[in-house]
Each structure stands twice: as C-alpha cells, then as structure tokens.
C-alpha positions in Angstrom: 0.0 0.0 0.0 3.1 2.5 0.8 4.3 1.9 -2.3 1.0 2.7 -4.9 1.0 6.0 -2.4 4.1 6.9 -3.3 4.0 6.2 -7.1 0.2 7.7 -6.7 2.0 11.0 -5.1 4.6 11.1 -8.2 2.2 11.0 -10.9 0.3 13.8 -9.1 3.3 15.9 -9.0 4.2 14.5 -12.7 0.6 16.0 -13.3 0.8 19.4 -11.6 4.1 19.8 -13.8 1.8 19.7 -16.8 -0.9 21.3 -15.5 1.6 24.5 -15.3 3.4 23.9 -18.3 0.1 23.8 -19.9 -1.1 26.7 -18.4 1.7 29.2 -19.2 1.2 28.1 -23.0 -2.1 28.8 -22.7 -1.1 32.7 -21.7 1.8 32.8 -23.7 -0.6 31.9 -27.0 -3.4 34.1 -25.6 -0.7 36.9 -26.1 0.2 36.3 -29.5 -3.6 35.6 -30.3 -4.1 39.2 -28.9 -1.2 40.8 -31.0 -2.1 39.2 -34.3 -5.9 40.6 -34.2 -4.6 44.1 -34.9 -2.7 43.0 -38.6 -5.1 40.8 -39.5 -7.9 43.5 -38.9 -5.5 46.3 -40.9 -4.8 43.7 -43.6 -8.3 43.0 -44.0 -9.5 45.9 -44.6 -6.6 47.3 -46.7 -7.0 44.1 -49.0 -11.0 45.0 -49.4 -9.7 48.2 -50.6 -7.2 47.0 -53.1 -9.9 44.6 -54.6 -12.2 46.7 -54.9 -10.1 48.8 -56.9 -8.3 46.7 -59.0 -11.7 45.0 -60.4 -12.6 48.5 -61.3 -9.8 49.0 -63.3 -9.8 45.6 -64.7 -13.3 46.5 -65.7 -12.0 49.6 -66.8 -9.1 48.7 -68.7 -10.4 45.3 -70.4 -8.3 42.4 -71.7 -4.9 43.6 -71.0 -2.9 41.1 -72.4 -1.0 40.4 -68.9 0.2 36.7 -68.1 -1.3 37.2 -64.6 -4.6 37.8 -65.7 -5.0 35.5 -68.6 -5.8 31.8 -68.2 -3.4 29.5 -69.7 -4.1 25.6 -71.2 -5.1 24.2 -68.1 -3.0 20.9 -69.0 0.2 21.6 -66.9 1.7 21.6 -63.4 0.1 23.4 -60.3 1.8 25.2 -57.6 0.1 24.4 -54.6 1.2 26.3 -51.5 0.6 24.8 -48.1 0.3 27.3 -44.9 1.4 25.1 -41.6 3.9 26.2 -38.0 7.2 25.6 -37.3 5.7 23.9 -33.7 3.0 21.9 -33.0 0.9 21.4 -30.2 -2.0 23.4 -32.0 -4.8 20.7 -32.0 -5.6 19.8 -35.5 -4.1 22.5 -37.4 -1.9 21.5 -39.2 -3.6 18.4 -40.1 -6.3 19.7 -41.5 -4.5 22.0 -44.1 -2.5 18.8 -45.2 -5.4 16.6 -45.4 -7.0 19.6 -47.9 -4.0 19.7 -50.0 -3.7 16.2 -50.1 -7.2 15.5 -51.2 -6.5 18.3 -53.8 -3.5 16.2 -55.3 -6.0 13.6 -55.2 -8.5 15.9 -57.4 -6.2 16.5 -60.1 -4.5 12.9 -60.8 -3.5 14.1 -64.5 -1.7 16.6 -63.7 1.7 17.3 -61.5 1.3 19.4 -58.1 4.2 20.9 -56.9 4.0 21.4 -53.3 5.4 25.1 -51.9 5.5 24.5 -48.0 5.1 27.3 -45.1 6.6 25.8 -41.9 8.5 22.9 -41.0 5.7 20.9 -39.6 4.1 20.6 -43.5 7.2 19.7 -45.0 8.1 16.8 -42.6 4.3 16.0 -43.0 4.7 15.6 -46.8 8.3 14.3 -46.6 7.0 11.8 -44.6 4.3 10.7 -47.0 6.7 10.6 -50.0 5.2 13.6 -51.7 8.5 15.9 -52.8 8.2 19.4 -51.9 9.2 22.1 -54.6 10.4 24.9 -52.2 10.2 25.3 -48.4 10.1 28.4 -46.3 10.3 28.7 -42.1 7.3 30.3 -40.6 9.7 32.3 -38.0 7.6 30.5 -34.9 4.7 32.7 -35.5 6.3 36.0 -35.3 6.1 37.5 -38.8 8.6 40.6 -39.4 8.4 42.9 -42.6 7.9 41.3 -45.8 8.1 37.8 -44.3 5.6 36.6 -47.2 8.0 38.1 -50.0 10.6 35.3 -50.9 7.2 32.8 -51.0 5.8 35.5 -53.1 9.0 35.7 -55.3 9.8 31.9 -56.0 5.6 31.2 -56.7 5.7 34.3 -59.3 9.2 33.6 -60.9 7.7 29.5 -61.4 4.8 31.3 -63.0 6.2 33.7 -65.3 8.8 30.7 -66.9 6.2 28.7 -66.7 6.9 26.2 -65.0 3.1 25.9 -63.5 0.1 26.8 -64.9 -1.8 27.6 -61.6 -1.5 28.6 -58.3 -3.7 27.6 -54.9 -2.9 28.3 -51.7 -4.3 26.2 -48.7 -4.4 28.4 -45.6 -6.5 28.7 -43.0 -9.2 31.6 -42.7 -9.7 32.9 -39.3 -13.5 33.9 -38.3 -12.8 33.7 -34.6 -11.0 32.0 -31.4 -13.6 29.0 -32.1 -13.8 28.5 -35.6 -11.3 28.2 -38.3 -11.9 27.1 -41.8 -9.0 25.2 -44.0 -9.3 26.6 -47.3 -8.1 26.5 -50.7 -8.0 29.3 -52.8 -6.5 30.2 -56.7 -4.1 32.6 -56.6 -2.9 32.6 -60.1 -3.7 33.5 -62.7 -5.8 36.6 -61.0 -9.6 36.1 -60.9 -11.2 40.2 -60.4 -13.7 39.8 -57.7 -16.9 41.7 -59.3 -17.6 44.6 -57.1 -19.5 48.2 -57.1 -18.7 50.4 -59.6 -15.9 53.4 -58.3 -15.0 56.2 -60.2 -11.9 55.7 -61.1 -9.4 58.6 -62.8 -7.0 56.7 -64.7 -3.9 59.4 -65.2 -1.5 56.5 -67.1 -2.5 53.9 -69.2 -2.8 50.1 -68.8 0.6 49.7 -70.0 1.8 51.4 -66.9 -0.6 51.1 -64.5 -0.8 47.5 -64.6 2.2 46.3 -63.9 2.3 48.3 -61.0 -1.0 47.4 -58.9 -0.1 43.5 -59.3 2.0 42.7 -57.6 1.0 45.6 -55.2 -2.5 43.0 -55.4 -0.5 39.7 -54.8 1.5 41.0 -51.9 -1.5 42.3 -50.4 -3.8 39.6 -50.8 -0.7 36.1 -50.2 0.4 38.4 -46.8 -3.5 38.3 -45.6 -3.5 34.7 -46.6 -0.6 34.1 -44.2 -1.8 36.7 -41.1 -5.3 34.4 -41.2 -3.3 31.3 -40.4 -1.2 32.7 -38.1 -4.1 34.0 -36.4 -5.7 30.8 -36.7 -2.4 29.3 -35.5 -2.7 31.2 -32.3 -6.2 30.3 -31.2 -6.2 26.9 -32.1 -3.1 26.4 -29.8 -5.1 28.4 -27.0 -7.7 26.1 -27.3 -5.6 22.8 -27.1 -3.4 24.2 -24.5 -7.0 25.3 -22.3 -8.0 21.6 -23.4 -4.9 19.7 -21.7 -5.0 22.3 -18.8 -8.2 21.5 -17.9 -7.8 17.9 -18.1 -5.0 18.0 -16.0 -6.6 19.6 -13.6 -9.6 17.3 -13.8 -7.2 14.2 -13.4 -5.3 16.1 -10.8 -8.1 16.1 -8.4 -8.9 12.9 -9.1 -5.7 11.2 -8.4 -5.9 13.6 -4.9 -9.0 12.1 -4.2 -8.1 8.8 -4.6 -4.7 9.6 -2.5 -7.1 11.0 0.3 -8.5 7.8 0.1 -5.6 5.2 0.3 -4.2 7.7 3.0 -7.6 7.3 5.3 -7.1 3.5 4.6 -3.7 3.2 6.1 -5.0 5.3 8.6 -7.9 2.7 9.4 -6.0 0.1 9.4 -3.2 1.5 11.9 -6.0 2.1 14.3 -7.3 -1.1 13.7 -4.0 -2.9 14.9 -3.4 -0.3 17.3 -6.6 -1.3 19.2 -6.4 -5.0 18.2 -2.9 -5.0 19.9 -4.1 -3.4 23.3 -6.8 -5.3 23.5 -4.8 -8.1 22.6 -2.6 -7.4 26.0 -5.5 -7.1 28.2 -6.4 -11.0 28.3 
C-alpha cells in the first residue's frame, strides 16, 4: 500500500508539472492571439480596398494582355502552396490543411502538383508521406517581421512567369474567430477580379503602366493576408488545445488527490485497527 502512495504522489506531482506547463502556454498563446488581431484586422480591410479597386480597373481597362490575368491551357503543373507552424501542439491545425492539400493532389491525378510548403511541420508531413516538396520556407515560430511573405511570393511568381506551372492555390487557413477556423483553398494565379461596385476611377496613365504596378502591389496584399489568417488561426487553435490539456489536467489532478485521500484514510484505518487489536490483545 506504501508503495502505490508513493507512485500515486509522483504522478500527481508528474501532473501538476503539466498542469503548469500547460497553463503558461495557454497565456503565452493568448498573447500572441491578442497581437495578431490588430494585422489581421489592418490587412483586411486594406486588402477589401485593393480589390475593390483593382476589379474596377480591370473592368475599366479590359483584356490587358497580362500573363497574370490571362488563363493558360489548363493541362500543366500546379503550384500548390501549403500554410502550416514551425511547432506543434495546436490541435488539428496542421492536419487539416494537409489533409486539404492532399485531397486536392488527389483531385487532379493528370496533372503534376508541386507542393510550396510554409513551416516545418508541413514539410516533414509531406516528406513523410513521399510527396517531394518544390520549395520550403520557415514560418519564424509565428512572429512575422516585414515582408516575411516576399521570398514565398517571389519563387511562386518567378515559377509562374517561366512557366513552369500553370496555376496557383494556396491552402491556408481563414480565421473567423477564437472558435472557428476554416481550411481553405484558394486560386491565386492566374488573377480572378472579384466583381464589385462600380468606383469612379481617374485613370492618369494607361494600362501599360498602371498595370504592372497594382499586381504585384495585389499579390503582396492579398498572399500576406493569406498568411496573417493562419497565423491567427495558428494562435487560437493552440489556445484552445493548450486550455483543453489544462483542464484535463486539472480534472485528473483532483482525481488522483481524491483517490490519494482515500488510500491515505485506509492506512490510517487500518493502523488504528492494529493499534486497538494489539491493546486489546494485551489485556487478556
């Protein structure tokens, strides 16, 4: 009996270590949860700008010709870029953006997918699976500095204009709040104008040099939101596993406690019991 109380009082201690640990990942992700909101609420609405104008001038300007904008044969390779961490412990994060841009090399069994991975956690994912990925990039942990999206942005443009792919979808995951998270996939290339009001718009140059100015303005805008919704998402759903295995480990915690109450009052009752046995004993 000494002996299950004593491993019993180690895994409670073993426990309460978690329980802590647990707990100051829990703050430490409510932090960065907090911090990303403000990006992802400036990016938003800067992108809903930029959209809105460049469909006007698309409207505007009409078939200009561009590489971005035209749709090519539809026959050759895709450049699918994957949005996962650098760490884990987020719940099912990371497996659900794999699992979509798995099922989407699934969907398109004619033609070659090359994978462009975000974070190391996708690229040992894929590794793992035998699928060879193009390009990787680190995700920094989660802390995004300047134009963190730009070398992503550079190699998927560079592929496009040799043509080397045809297309490109990104998988990321869109943030609606601390509780819900969509995986999603979504073309990026060739540029589809979203159809929105009409704007008066005063066009000073011409489409010749307008053009080549606003996209890539457009793709930076719209890939660096892409990213800042996953990180976002990154955040909460690590909040929510890390408030998850907290609580469980408090729940367990008190359990184990009670149960070490218990066997402690046993050995208790049973002392007594010998006590008084052995005095009683020495009476007759």
């Amino acid at each position: 009996m000494s002996q299950q109380l004593r491993q019993l009082k180690s895994r409670i201690r073993s426990i309460e270590g978690t329980w802590k640990v647990t707990r100051a990942m829990e703050m430490v992700s409510m932090s960065k949860f907090k911090a990303s909101m403000t990006p992802l609420d400036m990016g938003r609405k800067y992108f809903r700008k930029a959209e809105a104008l460049f469909s006007n001038l698309f409207e505007a300007e009409g078939d200009s010709g561009s590489p971005f904008l035209m749709p090519r044969t539809g026959k050759g390779a895709i450049g699918l870029l994957v949005v996962t961490t650098d760490a884990g412990l987020c719940g099912p994060y990371n497996h659900q953006a794999t699992d979509i841009a798995e099922k989407f090399i699934k969907e398109h069994p004619d033609r070659p997918v090359k994978l462009y991975v975000y974070g190391r956690k996708g690229q040992t994912h894929f590794k793992k699976r035998g699928l060879p990925v193009e390009k990787g990039f680190p995700a920094l942990h989660g802390r995004p500095v300047g134009n963190f999206h730009a070398m992503m942005l550079n190699a998927l443009v560079e592929a496009y204009e040799k043509e080397q792919i045809e297309e490109v979808y990104v998988v990321y995951t869109c943030f609606h709040n601390a509780m819900r998270r969509d995986p999603t996939v979504k073309k990026f290339l060739p540029i589809e104008p979203a159809k929105g009001k009409e704007q008066d718009v005063i066009i000073e140059a011409g489409r010749e040099g307008i053009l080549p100015e606003i996209i890539p303005m457009y793709l930076s805008c719209q890939l660096r939101l892409m990213i800042l919704e996953s990180l976002a998402s990154e955040h909460s759903a690590r909040m929510v596993a890390m408030k998850g295995a907290k609580d469980n480990a408090k729940e367990l915690m008190g359990d184990l406690v009670l149960l070490r109450n218990k066997m402690r009052q046993t050995m208790i009752t049973r002392e007594v019991i010998e006590i008084i046995s052995s005095a009683e004993a020495l009476k007759g």
